[in-house]
TIRO-454378 format. One record per residue: residue in three letters; z, x, y of N, C-alpha, C, O in turn. Coordinates in steps of 0.2 Angstrom, whole numbers, plus 2048, in hexadecimal, padded with zeros to 3 digits. Layout:
TIRO-454378
ALAZXYZXYZXYZXY/...
***
This chain:
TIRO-454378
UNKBB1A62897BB1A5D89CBAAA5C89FBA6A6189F/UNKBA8A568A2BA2A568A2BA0A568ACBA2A538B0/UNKB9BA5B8ACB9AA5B8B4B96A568B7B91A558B4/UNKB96A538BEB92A4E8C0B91A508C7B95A528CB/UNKB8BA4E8C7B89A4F8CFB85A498D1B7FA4A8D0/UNKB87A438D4B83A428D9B7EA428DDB7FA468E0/UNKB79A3E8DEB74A408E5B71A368E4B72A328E0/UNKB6EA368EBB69A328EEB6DA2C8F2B6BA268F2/UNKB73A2D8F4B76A2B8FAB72A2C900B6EA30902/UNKB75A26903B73A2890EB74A23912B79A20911/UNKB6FA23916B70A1A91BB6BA1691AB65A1991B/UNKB6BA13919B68A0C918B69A0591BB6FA0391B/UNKB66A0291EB649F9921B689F791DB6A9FB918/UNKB699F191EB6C9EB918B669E8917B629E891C/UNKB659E6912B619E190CB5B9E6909B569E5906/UNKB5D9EE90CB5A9F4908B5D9F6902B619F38FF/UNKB5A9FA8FFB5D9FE8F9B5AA078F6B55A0A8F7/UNKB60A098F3B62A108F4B62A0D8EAB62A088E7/UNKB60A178E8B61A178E0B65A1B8DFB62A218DE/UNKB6CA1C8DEB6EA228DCB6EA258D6B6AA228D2/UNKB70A2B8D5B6EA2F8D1B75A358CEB7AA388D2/UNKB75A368C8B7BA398C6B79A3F8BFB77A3D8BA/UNKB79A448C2B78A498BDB7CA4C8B9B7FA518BC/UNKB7EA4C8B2B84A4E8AEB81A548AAB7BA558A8/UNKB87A598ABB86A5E8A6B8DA618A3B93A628A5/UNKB8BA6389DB91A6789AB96A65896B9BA68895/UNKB93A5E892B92A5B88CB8CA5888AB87A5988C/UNKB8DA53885B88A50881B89A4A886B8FA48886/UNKB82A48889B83A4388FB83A3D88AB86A3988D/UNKB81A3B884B81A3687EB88A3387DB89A2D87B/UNKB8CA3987DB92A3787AB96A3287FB9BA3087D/UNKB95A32885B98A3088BB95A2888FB90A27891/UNKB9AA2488FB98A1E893B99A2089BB9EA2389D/UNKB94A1E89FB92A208A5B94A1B8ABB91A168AA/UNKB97A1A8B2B98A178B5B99A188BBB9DA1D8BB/UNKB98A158C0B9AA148C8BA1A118C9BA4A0E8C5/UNKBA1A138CFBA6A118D4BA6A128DABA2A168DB/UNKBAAA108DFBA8A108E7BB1A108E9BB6A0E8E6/UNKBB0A128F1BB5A138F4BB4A148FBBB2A1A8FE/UNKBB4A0E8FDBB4A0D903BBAA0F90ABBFA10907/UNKBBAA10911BBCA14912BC5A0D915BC6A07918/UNKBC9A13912BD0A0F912BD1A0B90ABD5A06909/UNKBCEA0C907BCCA07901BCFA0C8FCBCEA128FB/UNKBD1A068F6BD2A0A8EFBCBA0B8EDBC6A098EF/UNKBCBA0F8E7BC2A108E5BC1A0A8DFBC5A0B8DA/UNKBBDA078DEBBCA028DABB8A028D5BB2A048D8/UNKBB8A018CFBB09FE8CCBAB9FA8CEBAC9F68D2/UNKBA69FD8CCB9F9FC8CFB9B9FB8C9B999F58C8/UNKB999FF8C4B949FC8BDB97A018B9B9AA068BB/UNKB95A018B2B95A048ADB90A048A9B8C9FF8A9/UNKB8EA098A4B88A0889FB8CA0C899B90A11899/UNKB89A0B893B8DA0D88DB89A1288BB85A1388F/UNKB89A17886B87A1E886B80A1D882B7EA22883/UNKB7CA1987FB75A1687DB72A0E881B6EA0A880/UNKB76A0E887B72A0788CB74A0188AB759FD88E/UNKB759FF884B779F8882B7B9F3884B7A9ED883/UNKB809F5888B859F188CB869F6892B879FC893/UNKB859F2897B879F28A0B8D9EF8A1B909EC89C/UNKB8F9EF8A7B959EB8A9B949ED8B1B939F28B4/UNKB959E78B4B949E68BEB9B9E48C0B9F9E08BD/UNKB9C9E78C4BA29E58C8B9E9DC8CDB989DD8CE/UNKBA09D68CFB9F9D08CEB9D9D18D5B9B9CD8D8/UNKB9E9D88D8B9B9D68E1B959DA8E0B939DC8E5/UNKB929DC8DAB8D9E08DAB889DD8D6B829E08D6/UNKB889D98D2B869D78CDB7F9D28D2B7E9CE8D7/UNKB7B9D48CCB719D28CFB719D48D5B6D9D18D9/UNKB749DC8D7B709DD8DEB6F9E78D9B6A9EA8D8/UNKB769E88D7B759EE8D5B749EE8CDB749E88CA/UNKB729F48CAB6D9F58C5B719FD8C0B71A028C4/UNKB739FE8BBB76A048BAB71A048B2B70A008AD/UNKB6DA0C8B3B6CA0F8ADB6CA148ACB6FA178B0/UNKB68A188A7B6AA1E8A4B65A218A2B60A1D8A0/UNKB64A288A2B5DA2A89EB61A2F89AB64A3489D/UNKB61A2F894B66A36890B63A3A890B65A3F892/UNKB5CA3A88EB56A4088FB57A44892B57A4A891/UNKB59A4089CB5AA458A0B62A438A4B64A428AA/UNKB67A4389BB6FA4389EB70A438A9B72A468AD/UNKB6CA3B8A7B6DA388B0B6CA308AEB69A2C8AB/UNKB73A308B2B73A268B3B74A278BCB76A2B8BF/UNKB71A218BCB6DA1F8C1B71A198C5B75A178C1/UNKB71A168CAB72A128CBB71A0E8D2B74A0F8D7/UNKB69A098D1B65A058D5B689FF8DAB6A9FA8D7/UNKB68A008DFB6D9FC8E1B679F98E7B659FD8EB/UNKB659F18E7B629EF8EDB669EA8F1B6C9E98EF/UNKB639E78F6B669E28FBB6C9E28FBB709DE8F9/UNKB6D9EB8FFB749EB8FFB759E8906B729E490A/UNKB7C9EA908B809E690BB869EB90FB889EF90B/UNKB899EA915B8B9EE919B929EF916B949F5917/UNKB979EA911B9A9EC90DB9A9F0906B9E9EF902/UNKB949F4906B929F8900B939FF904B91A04901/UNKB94A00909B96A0790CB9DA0790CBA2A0390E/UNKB9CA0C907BA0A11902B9EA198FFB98A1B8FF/UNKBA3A1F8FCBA1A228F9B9EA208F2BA2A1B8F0/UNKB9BA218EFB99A1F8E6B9AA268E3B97A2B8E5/UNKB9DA268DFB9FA2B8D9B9DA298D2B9DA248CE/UNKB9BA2D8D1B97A2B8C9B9EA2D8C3BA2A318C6/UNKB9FA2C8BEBA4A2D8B9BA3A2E8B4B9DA2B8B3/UNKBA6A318AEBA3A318A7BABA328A3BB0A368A4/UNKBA9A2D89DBB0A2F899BABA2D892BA6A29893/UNKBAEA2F88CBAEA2C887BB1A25883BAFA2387E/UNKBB5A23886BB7A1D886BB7A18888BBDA1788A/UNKBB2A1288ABB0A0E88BBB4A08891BB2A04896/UNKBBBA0988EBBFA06893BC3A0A897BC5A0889D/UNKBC4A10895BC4A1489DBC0A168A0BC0A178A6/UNKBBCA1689EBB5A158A4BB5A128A8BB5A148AE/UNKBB5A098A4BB4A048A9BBAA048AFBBAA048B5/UNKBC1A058ABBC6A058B0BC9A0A8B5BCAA088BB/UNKBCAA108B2BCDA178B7BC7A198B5BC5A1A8BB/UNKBC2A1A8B2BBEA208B4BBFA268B0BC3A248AC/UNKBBBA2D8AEBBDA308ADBBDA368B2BBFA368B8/UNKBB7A3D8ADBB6A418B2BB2A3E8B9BB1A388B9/UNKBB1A418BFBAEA3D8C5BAAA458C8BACA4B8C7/UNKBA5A418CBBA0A458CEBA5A458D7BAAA428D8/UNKBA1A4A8DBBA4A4A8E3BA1A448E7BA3A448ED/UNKB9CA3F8E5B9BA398E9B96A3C8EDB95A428ED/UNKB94A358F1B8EA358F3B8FA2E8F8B90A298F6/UNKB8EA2F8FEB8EA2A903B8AA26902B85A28901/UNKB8BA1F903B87A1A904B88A1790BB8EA1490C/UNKB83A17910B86A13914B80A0D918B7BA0F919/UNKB82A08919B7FA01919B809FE91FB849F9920/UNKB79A01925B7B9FC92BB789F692BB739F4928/UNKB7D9F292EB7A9E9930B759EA936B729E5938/
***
């Protein structure tokens, strides 16, 4: 299984921006499609982006799309994810995920990191 950590959560203004950051170890980070998700507080946790295990195809949840940015560096088994002019409804936990399977990724998720707070005053 694959392990994830997490970092470059905090507080932030609205119409700022935060770049999170997700460190995978303990397989081959190539084999694995990479993706976010968020869980707001009283909230189911939801999709937020995905990226496929060579960069070629992303995928945005439609309340994120042209503000947030999801990539990946294999070199240094870490995907990323740039999120600007955020917004006081983007405070949330963000969990980074990783599976093999491209559609559980996108939908449940697989392995998850412990998150990382995002929070966005008006």
């Amino acid at each position: 299984q694959v392990q994830l950590v997490e970092s470059g959560g905090g507080l932030v203004q609205a119409g700022g921006s935060l770049r999170l950051s997700c460190a995978a170890s303990g397989r081959t980070f190539s084999n694995y499609a990479m993706g976010w998700f968020r869980q707001a507080p009283g909230k189911e946790r939801e999709f937020v982006a995905a990226i496929s295990p060579f960069s070629s195809v992303t995928n945005y949840a439609d309340s994120v799309k042209g503000r947030f940015t999801i990539s990946r560096d294999n070199a240094k088994n870490t995907v990323y994810l740039q999120m600007n002019s955020l917004k006081p409804e983007d405070t949330a936990v963000y969990y980074c995920t990783a599976d093999p399977t491209w559609t559980k990724l996108r939908t449940t998720g697989g392995s998850w990191g412990q998150g990382t707070q995002v929070t966005v005053s008006s």
